[in-house]
C-alpha positions, -999 to +999 in steps of 0.1 A: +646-111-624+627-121-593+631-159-592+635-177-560+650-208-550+658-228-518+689-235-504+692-272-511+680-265-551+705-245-551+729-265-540+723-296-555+718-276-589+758-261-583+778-281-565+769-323-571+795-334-594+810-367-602+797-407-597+759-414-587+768-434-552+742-451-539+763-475-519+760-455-487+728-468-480+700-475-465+695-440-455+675-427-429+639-426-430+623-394-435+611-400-398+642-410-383+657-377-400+632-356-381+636-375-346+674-370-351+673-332-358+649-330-327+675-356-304+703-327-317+685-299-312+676-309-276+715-319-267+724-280-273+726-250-246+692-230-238+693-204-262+698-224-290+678-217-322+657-245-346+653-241-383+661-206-381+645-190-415+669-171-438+666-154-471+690-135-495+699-122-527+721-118-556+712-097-587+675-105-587+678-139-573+665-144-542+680-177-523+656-187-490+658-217-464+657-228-428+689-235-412+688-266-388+706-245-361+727-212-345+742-213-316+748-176-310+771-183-274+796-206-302+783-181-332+780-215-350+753-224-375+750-261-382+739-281-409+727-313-396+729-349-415+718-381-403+734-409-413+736-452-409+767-471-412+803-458-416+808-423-418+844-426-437+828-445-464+803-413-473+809-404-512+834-370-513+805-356-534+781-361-506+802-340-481+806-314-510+772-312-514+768-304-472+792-281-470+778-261-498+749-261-481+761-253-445+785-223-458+750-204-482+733-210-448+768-190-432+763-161-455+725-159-450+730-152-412+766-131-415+743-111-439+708-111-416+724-106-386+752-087-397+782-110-381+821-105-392+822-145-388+808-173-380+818-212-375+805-232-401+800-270-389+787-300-406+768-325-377+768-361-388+741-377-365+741-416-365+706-422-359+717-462-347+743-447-319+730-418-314+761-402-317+774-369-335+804-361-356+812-324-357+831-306-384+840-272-385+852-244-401+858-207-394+851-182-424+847-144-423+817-132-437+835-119-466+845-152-475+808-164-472+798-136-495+818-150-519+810-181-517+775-174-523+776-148-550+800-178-571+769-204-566+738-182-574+762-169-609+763-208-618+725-209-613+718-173-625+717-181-663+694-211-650+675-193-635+672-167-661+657-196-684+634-206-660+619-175-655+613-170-693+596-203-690+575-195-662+564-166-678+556-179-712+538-209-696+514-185-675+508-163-708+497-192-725+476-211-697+460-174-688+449-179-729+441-218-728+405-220-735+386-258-727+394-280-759+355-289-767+340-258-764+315-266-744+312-290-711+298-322-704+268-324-676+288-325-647+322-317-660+314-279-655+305-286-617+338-308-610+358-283-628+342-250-610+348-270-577+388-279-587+392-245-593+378-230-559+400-256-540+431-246-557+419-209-552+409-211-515+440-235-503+411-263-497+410-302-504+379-314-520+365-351-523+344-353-555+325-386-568+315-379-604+306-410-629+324-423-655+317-406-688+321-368-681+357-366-683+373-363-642+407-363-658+405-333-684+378-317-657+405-319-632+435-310-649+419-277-668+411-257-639+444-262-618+461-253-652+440-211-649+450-215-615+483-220-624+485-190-643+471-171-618+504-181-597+482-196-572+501-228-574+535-237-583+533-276-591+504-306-603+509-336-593+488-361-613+484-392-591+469-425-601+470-461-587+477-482-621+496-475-659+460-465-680+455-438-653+490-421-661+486-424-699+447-411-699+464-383-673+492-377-704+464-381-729+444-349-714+473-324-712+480-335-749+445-325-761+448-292-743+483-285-756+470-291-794+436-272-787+462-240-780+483-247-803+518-242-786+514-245-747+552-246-729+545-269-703+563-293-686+545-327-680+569-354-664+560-391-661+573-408-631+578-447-640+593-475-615+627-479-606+624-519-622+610-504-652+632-471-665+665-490-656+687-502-685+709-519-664+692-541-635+721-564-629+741-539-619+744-513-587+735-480-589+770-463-585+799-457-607+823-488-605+795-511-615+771-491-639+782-471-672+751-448-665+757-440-627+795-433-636+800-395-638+765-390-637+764-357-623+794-343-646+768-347-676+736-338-652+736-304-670+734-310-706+712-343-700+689-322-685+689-289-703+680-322-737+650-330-721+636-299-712+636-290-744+607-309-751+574-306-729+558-338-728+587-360-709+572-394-709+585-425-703+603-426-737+611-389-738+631-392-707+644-425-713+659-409-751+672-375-734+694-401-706+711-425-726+721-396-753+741-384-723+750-414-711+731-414-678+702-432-661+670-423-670+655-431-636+673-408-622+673-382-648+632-382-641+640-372-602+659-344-614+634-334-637+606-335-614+623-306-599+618-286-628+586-299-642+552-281-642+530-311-639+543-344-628+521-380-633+533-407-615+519-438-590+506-427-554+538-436-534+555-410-556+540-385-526+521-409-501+549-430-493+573-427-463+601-420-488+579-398-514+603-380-540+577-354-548+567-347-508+601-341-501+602-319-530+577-300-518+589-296-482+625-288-494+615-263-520+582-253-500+560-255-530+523-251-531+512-275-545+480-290-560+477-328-555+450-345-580+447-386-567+427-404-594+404-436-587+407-422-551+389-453-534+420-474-543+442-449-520+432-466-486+443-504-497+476-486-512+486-466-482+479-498-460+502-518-475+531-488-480+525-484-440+528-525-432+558-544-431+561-585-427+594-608-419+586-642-428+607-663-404+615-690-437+634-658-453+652-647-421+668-685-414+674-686-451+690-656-453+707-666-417+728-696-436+742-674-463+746-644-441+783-633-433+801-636-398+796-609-387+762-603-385+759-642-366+754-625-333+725-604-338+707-629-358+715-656-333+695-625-311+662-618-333+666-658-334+655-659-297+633-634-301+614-646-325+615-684-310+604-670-274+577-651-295+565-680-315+564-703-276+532-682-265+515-686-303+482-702-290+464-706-321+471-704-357+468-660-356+476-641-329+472-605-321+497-588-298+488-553-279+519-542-292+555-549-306+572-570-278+602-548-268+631-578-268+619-583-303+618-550-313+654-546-297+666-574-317+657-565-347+669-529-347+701-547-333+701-559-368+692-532-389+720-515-375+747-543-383+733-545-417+738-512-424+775-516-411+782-542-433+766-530-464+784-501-455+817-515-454+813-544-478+782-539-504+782-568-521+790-594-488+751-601-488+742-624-517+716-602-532+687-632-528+688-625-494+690-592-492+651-589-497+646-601-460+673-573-447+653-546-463+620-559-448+636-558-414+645-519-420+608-511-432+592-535-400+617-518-373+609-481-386+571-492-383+577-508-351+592-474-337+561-458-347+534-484-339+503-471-327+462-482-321+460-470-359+479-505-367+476-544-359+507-566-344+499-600-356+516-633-360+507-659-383+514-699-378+526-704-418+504-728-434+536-754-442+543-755-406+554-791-393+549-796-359+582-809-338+600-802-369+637-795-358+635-760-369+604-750-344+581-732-357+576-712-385+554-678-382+550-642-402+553-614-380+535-584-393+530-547-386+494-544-402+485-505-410+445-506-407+437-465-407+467-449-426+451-414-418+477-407-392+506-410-420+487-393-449+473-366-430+507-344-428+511-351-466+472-334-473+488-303-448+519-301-471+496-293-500+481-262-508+450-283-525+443-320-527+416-330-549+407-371-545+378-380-572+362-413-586+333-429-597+328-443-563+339-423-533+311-428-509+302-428-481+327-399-483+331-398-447+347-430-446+373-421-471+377-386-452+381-406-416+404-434-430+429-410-445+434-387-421+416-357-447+404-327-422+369-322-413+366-290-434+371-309-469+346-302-493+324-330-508+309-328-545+286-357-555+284-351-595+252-362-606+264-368-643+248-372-676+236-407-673+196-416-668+183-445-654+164-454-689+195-464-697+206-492-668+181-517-664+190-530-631+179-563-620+180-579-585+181-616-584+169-614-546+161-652-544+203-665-546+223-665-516+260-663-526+270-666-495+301-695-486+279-718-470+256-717-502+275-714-529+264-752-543+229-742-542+237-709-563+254-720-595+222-738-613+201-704-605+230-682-615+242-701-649+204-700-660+197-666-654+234-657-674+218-681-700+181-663-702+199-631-705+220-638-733+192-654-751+170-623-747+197-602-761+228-615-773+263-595-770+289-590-748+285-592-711+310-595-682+299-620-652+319-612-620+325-640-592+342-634-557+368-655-559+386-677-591+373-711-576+337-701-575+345-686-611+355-715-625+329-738-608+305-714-627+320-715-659+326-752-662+287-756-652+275-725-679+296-748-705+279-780-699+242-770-693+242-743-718+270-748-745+255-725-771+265-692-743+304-684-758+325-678-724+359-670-718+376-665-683+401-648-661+426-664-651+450-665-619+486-642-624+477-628-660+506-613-675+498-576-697+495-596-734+471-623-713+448-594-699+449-578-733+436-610-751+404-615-722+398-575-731+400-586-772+372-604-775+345-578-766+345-570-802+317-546-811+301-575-835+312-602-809+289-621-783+297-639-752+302-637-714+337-631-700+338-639-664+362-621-639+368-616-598+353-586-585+378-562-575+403-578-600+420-562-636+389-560-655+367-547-628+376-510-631+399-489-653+380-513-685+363-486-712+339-511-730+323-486-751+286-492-767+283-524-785+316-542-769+297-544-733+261-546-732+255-559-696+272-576-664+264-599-637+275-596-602+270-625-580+284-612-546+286-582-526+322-581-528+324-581-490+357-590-477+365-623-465+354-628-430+386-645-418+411-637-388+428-606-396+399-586-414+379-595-379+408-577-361+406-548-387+370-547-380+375-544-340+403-518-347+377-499-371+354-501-343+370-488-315+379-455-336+350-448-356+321-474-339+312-483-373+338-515-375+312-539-402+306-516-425+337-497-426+353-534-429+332-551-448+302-531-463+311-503-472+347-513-493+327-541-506+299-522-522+323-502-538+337-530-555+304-537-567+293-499-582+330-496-602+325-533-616+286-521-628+297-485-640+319-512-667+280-509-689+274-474-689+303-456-700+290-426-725+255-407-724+243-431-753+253-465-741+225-489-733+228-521-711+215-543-680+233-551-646+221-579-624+226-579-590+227-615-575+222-623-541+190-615-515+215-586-496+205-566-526+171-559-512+186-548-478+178-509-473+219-503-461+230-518-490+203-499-516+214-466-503+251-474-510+242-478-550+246-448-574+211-424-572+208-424-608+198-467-608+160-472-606+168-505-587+138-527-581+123-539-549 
């Protein structure tokens, strides 16, 4: 046998045993871990060792990890933990779990460095102090040995099995020949370009139209390189639900083009979603699931691996058959899944289960992010945090005693802050340190008493606690990449007893410096869409290196078959949208009456929709519309979808950059055209003006990386709606005189024959 795990798989796999507990929270950050191994490392002696890199072996199974420290004047290795709140109150099966760790890591140096003993200690690092809690133990290296040989024979049959997996998976993918025989145009490129990315160790940014098949064109080739052993993991992911199913979708068709293909495909769902029981806690006095989770871990899992597509309702039947949670049942799995699909934070986010994976377990990894473009709005808003001052004196009249002092403290804060508003929004160079101060303050007695007392905070309130630990860690980290703003709320009333009332926010603008080390983490990122240009933009705002590839797939669509019309004599401007509806409503109405069908009008906003929809009604009744409306729950969206019937006629109108302006397949007869009346430029208002200064003083291109350029993308994905297969036929008009601009032309796909 030559399979190899890390210390903490190991671990976790062997010695985690009783309740899920996840009362001794909030944890750490993943930052704050890393700045409080540094603050320990740097309190030591000289001669101390960092993450010291150790590997070992037991009958064929080779155990490997980085120790967090030696100190070889002591001969002590340590295991460090950081930790908020009260150390006492820490879950036995947490400490277990450490000290399993900390002793393999023992044996791996006794055995390296060939020691007779070594002290063993535990450092529990309170990242809100600052101070450390030392435990330790003396053990011979004898003892060690034993130790470790008694965890890798608990994992060895495992092990065993997973091996015999791996193997039969890379027989079978080595085999796997592409379902249809032959390629599309321009799913042979794309593919051929995956494939050298995952090959070389590269990242690659690929724009290829709708219609060719990305998802199968993506997935294919990382599969051969997967049974090349050139990567060890796929991760699939996508900004909204279709993507994961159509993801799903395309490793089913390969798996019944082979016939029998043993791999593992995991989908990750939402916390919200996969839990059975969401009015109670996650740990074992409240919930049935969380309560001796880990005593039937084993057999749950060992159920649901033995099937190989482990979606939502795989997973979900596997978990409550053993009486556990399936949310947390998926975590575990994703350890021992092939190909994972799941939503972008899953690996972009500050707390990403599948990043950490891969750090802990140092995978290489192949990271495929579908409908890319939506990546930059996503990562902004996982890497901005607001308190809304409402919520904080709301949640400061419910709030226990004890925590009366250091909200009395942000209190001032906030009220000194909200004495030098001047206008309405205002930008601040940075996070003013007594606020900042104030609000850690808080953090940290929050965490005490949730700590000591988890259910002392109603849990209405707790929603503004939370926000305060997500601000504070941004805060710590704020940089020119990011806006500090305050905002005057709209319901403010002046000399009101309460002051005023104002949202303080830490506004990510360029997430690049927070998605860059998550690109180095994996062997090969592959970002594609229909509209990923210009792709330096993408590449600058997301921190990609300068060495990614780009692949601009020309596709198998020809302009015969978009007639693209520009109504270059409307302004939809603001200050002329009354002059605009009679020309646009009549032009919708010509159209129709040329050639009736289905078409899809998209508006910038739902009040210039419905001004349009309520004049197409009464000058032109005979035009069948329907409309979008504000806050449409799934069954609503499906009904607006439902009435592009093949045989059906009529215009649907929607907001650009809304639900049915990407991700819609409207194949042939159901959508025959679409009308755009806007550029989909953002809204030139306070805070996108401070994005666009922020934008220029990094890249000097601050309009059009604000405005133009993620406007015009807008506009491409709502148009590539028509043409959606090498035989549809249709029409786009483009309303508004910008069209005829030259820096907006060149921004439309090369395949349109656009007129001047």
């Amino acid at each position: 046998m030559t399979y190899v795990v890390a210390v903490r798989a190991l671990c976790e796999f062997t010695a985690r045993r009783g309740d899920l507990d996840l009362r001794f929270t909030p944890a750490p950050t993943a930052s704050e871990g890393m700045a409080g191994h540094l603050t320990v490392a740097a309190r030591r002696a000289f001669g101390y060792e960092s993450e010291v890199t150790l590997i070992g072996s037991h009958r064929g199974l080779t155990v490997r990890g980085r120790a967090d420290g030696y100190d070889a004047r002591e001969n002590r290795i340590e295991e460090v933990k950081t930790y908020r709140g009260d150390l006492e109150r820490m879950p036995a099966n947490h400490r277990s779990l450490h000290w399993a760790q900390a002793l393999v890591y023992g044996h791996l140096l006794c055995e390296t460095r060939d020691l007779t003993e070594i002290g063993v200690s535990l450092v529990y690092f309170d990242i809100q102090s600052q101070k450390e809690t030392l435990l330790t133990q003396t053990h011979s290296a004898a003892s060690l040995q034993a130790f470790f040989a008694e965890q890798c024979e608990k994992f060895i049959g495992w092990a065993a099995h997973e091996e015999a997996h791996r193997d039969a998976r890379n027989a079978a993918l080595g085999a796997l020949k592409f379902p249809y025989g032959r390629f599309r145009d321009g799913q042979r490129e794309l593919a051929v370009s995956v494939y050298r990315a995952a090959r070389d160790g590269k990242n690659l940014m690929a724009q290829a139209p709708t219609g060719i098949g990305k998802t199968l064109a993506t997935i294919f080739p990382l599969l051969k390189a997967f049974s090349e052993e050139r990567i060890d993991r796929i991760f699939f992911l996508t900004a909204k639900t279709p993507g994961r199913a159509l993801a799903l979708d395309a490793v089913e068709t390969l798996r019944n083009s082979a016939g029998t293909l043993p791999l593992r495909t995991l989908e990750l769902v939402a916390r919200d979603k996969a839990c059975e029981h969401p009015e109670n806690a996650c740990h074992g006095d409240s919930c049935p699931l969380a309560r001796g989770f880990y005593d039937r871990l084993d057999a749950a899992r060992s159920a649901a691996l033995s099937s190989v597509r482990l979606d939502r309702a795989a997973v979900r039947e596997a978990a409550l058959a053993h009486d556990v949670c399936p949310y947390y049942l998926s975590q575990e799995l994703a350890r021992w899944s092939d190909v994972v699909v799941g939503d972008y934070n899953y690996y972009y986010d500050s707390s990403a289960l599948l990043f950490a994976l891969t750090q802990s377990n140092r995978w290489r990894v192949a990271v495929l992010v579908d409908e890319a473009h939506n990546l930059l709005d996503r990562a902004r808003r996982m890497y901005s945090a607001s308190l809304d001052q409402a919520a904080f004196r709301n949640a400061r009249i419910t709030a226990p005693k004890s925590l009366k002092k250091p909200l009395d403290r942000l209190n001032r804060a906030w009220n000194a802050l909200n004495r030098v508003q001047q206008t309405d929004y205002q930008v601040h160079d940075d996070v003013p340190g007594p606020l900042l101060s104030a609000a850690q303050n808080l953090v940290g007695a929050v965490t005490e008493q949730l700590a000591d007392a988890p259910l002392s905070i109603e849990a209405s309130q707790l929603r503004f606690f939370f926000d305060a630990m997500q601000f504070v860690s941004l805060a710590e980290q704020f940089g020119s990449d990011s806006i500090f703003d305050a905002t005057l709320s709209p319901d403010y009333v002046p000399n009101a007893k309460t002051g005023d009332t104002t949202t303080l926010c830490v506004r990510n603008v360029i997430p690049a410096p927070y998605l860059a080390p998550r690109f180095t983490a994996a062997h090969a990122t592959v970002l594609f869409s229909g509209t990923l240009g210009p792709h330096h933009f993408y590449r600058d705002t997301l921190g990609l290196p300068t060495d990614t590839q780009w692949l601009d797939v020309e596709g198998p669509f020809r302009a015969e078959q978009l007639k693209v019309r520009v109504a270059g004599n409307v302004s939809t401007r603001w200050r002329d949208r009354e002059r605009s509806l009679v020309p646009i409503v009549d032009l919708i109405a010509r159209q129709y009456a040329e050639r009736p069908g289905n078409y899809l009008g998209f508006l910038s906003s739902f009040d210039y929709l419905q001004r349009v929809v309520a004049l197409i009604r009464e000058r032109h009744p005979d035009v069948p519309v329907w409309a979008q409306e504000p806050r449409m729950d799934e069954a609503a969206r499906d009904a607006f979808l439902a009435r592009f019937e093949v045989s059906g006629s009529g215009v649907g109108f929607a907001v650009l950059g809304g639900a049915f302006s990407e991700g819609v397949d409207l194949v042939g007869e159901r959508l025959i055209g679409a009308f755009i009346a806007t550029l989909g430029l953002p809204q030139m208002n306070d805070v996108n003006e401070q994005m666009r200064k922020t934008m220029e003083a990094k890249f000097g291109s601050g309009y059009d990386y604000t405005y133009l350029y993620p406007g015009l993308q807008k506009v491409v994905q709502a148009a590539g709606r028509v043409i959606r297969t090498e035989h549809d036929e249709g029409v786009v008009h483009l309303i508004d005189d910008r069209y005829r601009r030259t820096e907006v032309r060149r921004l439309l796909p090369g395949w349109w024959s656009v007129p001047r």
